[in-house]
C-alpha positions as a Markdown table, in Angstrom:
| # | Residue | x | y | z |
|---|---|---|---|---|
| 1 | Unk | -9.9 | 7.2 | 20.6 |
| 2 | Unk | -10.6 | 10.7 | 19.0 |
| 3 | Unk | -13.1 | 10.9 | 15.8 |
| 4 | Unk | -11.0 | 10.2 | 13.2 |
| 5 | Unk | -12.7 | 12.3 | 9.7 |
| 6 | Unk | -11.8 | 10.9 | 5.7 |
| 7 | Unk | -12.7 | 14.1 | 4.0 |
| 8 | Unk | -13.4 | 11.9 | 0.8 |
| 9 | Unk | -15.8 | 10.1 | -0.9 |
| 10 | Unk | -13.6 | 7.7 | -2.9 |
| 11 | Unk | -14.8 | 3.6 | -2.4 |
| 12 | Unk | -10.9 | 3.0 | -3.0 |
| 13 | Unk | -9.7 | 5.4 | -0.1 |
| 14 | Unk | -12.8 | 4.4 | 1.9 |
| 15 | Unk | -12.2 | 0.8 | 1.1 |
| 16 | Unk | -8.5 | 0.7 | 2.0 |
| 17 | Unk | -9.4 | 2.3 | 5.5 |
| 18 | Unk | -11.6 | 0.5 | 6.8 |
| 19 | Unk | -9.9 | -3.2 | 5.6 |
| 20 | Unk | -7.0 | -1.5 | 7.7 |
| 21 | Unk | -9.4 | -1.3 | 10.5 |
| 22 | Unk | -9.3 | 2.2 | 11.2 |
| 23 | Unk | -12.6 | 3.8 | 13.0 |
| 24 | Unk | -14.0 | 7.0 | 10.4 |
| 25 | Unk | -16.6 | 8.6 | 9.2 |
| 26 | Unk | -16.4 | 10.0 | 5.5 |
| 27 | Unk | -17.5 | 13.3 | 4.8 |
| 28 | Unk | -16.8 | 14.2 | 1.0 |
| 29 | Unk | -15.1 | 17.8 | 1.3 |
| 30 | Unk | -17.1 | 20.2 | -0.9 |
| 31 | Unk | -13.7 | 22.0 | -2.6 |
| 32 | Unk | -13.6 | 23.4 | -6.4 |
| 33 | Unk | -10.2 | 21.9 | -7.4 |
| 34 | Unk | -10.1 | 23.5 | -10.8 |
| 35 | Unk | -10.2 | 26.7 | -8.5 |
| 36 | Unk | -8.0 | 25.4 | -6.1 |
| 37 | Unk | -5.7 | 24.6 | -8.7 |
| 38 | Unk | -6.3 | 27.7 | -11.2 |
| 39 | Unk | -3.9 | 30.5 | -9.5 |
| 40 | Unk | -0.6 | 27.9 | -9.4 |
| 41 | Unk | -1.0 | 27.6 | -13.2 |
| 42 | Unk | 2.3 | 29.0 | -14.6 |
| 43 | Unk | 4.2 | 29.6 | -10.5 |
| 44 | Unk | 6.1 | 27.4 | -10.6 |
| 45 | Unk | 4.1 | 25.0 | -8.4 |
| 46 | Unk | 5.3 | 21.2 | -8.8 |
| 47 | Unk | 2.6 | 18.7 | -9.4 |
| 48 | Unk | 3.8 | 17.2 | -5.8 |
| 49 | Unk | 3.1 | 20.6 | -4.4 |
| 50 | Unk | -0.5 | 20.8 | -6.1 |
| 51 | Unk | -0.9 | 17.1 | -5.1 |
| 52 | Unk | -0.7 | 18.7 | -1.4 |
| 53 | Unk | -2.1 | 21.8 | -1.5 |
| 54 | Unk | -5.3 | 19.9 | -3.0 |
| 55 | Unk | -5.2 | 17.4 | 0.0 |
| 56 | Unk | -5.0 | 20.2 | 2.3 |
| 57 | Unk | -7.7 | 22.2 | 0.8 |
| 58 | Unk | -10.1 | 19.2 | 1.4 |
| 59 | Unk | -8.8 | 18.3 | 5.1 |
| 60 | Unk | -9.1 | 22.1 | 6.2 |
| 61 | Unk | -12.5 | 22.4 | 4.7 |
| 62 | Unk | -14.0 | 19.5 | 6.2 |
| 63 | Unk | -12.0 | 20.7 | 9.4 |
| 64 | Unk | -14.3 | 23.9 | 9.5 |
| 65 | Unk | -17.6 | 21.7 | 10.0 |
| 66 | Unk | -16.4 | 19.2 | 12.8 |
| 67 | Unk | -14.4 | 21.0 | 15.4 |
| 68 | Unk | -12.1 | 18.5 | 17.6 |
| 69 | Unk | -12.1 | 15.6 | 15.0 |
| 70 | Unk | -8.6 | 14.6 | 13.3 |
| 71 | Unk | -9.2 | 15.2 | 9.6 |
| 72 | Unk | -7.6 | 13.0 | 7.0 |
| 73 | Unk | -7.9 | 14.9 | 3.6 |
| 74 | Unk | -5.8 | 13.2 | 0.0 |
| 75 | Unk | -5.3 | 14.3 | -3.0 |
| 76 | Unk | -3.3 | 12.5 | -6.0 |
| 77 | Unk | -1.3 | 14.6 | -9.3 |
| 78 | Unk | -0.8 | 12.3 | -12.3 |
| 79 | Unk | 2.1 | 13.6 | -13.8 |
| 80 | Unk | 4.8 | 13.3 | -17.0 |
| 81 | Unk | 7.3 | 15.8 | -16.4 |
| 82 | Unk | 5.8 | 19.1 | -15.7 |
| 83 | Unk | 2.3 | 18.5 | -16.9 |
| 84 | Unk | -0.7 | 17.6 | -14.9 |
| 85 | Unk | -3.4 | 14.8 | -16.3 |
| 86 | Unk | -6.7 | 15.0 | -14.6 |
| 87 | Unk | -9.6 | 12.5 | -15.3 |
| 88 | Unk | -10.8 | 13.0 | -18.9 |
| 89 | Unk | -13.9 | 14.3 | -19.6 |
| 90 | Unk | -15.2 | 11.6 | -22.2 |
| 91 | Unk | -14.0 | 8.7 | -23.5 |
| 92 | Unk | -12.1 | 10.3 | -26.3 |
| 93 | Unk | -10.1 | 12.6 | -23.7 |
| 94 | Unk | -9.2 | 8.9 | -22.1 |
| 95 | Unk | -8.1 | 7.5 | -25.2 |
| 96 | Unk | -5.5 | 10.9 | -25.5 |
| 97 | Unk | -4.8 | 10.7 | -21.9 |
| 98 | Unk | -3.3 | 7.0 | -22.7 |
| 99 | Unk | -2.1 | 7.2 | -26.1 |
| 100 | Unk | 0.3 | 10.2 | -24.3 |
| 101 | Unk | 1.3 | 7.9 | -21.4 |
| 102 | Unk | 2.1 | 5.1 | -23.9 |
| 103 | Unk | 5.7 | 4.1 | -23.6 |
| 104 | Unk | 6.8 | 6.7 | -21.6 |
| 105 | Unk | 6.7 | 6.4 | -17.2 |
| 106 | Unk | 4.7 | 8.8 | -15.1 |
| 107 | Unk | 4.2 | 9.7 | -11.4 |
| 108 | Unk | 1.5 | 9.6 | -9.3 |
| 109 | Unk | 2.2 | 12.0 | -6.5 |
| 110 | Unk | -0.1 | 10.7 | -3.9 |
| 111 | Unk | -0.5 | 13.5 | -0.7 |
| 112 | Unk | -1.8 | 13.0 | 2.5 |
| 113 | Unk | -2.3 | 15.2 | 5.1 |
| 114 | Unk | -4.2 | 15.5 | 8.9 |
| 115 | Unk | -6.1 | 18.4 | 10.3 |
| 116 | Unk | -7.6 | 19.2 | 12.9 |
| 117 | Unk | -9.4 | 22.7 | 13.9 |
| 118 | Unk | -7.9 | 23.8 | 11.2 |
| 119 | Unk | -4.2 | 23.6 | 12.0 |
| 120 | Unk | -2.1 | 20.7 | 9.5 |
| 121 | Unk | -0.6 | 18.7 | 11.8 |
| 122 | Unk | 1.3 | 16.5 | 9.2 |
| 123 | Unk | 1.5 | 16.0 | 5.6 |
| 124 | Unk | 2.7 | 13.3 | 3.1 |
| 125 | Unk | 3.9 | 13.0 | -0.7 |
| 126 | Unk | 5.0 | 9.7 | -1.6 |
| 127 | Unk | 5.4 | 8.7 | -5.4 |
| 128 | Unk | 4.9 | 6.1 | -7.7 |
| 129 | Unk | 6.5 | 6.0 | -10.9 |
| 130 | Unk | 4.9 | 3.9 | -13.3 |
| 131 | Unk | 5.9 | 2.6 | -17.0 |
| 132 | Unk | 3.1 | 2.1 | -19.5 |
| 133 | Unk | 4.0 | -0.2 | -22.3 |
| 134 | Unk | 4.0 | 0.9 | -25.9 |
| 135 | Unk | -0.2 | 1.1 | -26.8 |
| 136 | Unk | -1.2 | -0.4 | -30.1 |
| 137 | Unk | -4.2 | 2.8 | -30.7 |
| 138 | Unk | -6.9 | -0.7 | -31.5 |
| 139 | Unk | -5.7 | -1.5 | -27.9 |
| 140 | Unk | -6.2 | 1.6 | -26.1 |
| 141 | Unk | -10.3 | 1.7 | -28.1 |
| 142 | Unk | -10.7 | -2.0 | -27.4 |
| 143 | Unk | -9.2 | -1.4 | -23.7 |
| 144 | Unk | -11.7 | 1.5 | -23.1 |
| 145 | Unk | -15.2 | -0.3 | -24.2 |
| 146 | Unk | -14.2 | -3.1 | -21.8 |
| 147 | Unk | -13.6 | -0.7 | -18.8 |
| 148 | Unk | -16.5 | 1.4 | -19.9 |
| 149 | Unk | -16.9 | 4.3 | -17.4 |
| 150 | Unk | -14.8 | 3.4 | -14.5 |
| 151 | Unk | -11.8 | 5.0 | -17.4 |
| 152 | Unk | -13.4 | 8.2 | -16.4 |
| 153 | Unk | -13.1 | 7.9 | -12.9 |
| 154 | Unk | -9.0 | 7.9 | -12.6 |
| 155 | Unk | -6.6 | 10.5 | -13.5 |
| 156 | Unk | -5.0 | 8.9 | -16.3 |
| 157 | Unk | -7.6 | 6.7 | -17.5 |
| 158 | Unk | -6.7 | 4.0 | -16.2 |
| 159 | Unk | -7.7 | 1.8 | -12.7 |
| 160 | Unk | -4.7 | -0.4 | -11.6 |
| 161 | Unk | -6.2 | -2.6 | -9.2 |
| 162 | Unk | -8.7 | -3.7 | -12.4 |
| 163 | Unk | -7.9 | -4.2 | -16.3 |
| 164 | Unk | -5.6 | -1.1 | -16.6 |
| 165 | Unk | -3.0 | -3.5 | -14.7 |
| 166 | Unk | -2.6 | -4.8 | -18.2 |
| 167 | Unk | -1.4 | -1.3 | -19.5 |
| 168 | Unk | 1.8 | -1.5 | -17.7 |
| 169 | Unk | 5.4 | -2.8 | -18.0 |
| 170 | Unk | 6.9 | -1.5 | -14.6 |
| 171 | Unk | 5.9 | -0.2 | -11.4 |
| 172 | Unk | 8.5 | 1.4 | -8.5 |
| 173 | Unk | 5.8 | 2.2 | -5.6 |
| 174 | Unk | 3.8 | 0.7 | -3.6 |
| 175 | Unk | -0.3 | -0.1 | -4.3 |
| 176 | Unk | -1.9 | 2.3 | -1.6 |
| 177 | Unk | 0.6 | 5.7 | -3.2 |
| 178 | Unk | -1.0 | 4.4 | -6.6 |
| 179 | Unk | -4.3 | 4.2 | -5.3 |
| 180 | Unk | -4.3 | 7.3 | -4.1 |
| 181 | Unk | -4.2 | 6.8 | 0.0 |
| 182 | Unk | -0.4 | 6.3 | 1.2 |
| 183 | Unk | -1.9 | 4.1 | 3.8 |
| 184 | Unk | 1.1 | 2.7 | 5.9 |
| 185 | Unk | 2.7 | 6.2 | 6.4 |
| 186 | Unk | -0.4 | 7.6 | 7.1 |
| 187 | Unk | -1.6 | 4.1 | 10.0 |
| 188 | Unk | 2.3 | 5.3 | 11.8 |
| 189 | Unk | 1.6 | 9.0 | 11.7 |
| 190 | Unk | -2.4 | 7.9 | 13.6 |
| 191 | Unk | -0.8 | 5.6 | 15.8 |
| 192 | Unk | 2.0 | 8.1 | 17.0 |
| 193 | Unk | -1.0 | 10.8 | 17.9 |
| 194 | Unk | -2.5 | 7.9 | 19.6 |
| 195 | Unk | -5.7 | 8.2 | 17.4 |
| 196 | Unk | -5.0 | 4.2 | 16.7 |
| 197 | Unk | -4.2 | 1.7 | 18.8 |
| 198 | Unk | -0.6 | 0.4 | 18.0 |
């Protein structure tokens, strides 16, 4: 079996992995995504195409520093319509961040991609469309001092696999697109290099 690279250093992508019982190593890619992102402000760019040109940015730069190992780089867009949520800043950027999601279903464009010496060998955009329920504002502040900090860690404020599951009315997708690593396209596309056994 060939080295198989997550160029992340998310517990939730690292998580999912390894309870899938794939063999990596993590190496958190060192990629400016405000930078990245900066010249495809106003091109046109969908947020699924930023979604994957992140992902890719992260793959090929951890790609550089181990020749010959199959690089698995992800990125994830938040979106409502044409505009882009990233993690807020503070907790009064999360309380906005939800208070603009209330009512009203989002995507998360989740991509996925595999490098290796430096050539992309396949990429991945699935979605998830989810529908917030209407937040009460007293909610959204009570909400936010019980998840403390973790709000700050997730585009969108919120963390679905913990209390921000109580935020939402619908969901069409399934739980590895929302939590950012599209895991069972991404186990076929490892087992048909033959990097997995399968």
């Amino acid at each position: 079996m060939e080295k198989i690279i997550l160029a992340s250093g998310s517990p939730f992508r690292k998580a999912l992995l390894a309870n899938a019982g794939v063999p990596f190593t993590a190496v958190p890619a060192d990629v400016d995504e405000r930078a990245v992102e900066a010249p495809l402000e106003g091109t046109g760019t969908t947020p699924e195409e930023v979604a994957l040109i992140l992902a890719e940015a992260k793959a090929l730069n951890v790609s550089e520093r181990y020749p010959g190992a199959l690089v698995i780089g992800c990125d994830q867009t938040l979106s409502l319509d044409d505009r882009i949520f990233h993690k807020p800043r503070d907790k009064e950027d999360a309380r906005r961040h939800l208070l603009d999601l209330s009512g009203k279903t989002h995507q998360l464009n989740s991509a996925v991609v595999l490098v290796r010496d430096g050539e992309v060998l396949w990429s991945d955009v699935p979605i998830a469309r989810l529908t917030m329920r209407k937040l009460d504002p007293g909610f959204v502040g009570r909400h936010l001092a019980a998840v403390g900090d973790k709000a700050l860690d997730s585009v969108g404020a919120y963390q679905i696999e913990g209390q921000g599951i109580q935020l939402f009315e619908k969901i069409d997708g399934d739980y590895f697109t929302i939590v950012g690593l599209p895991l069972l396209p991404l186990l076929k596309e490892l087992r048909k290099l033959g990097a997995i056994d399968g």
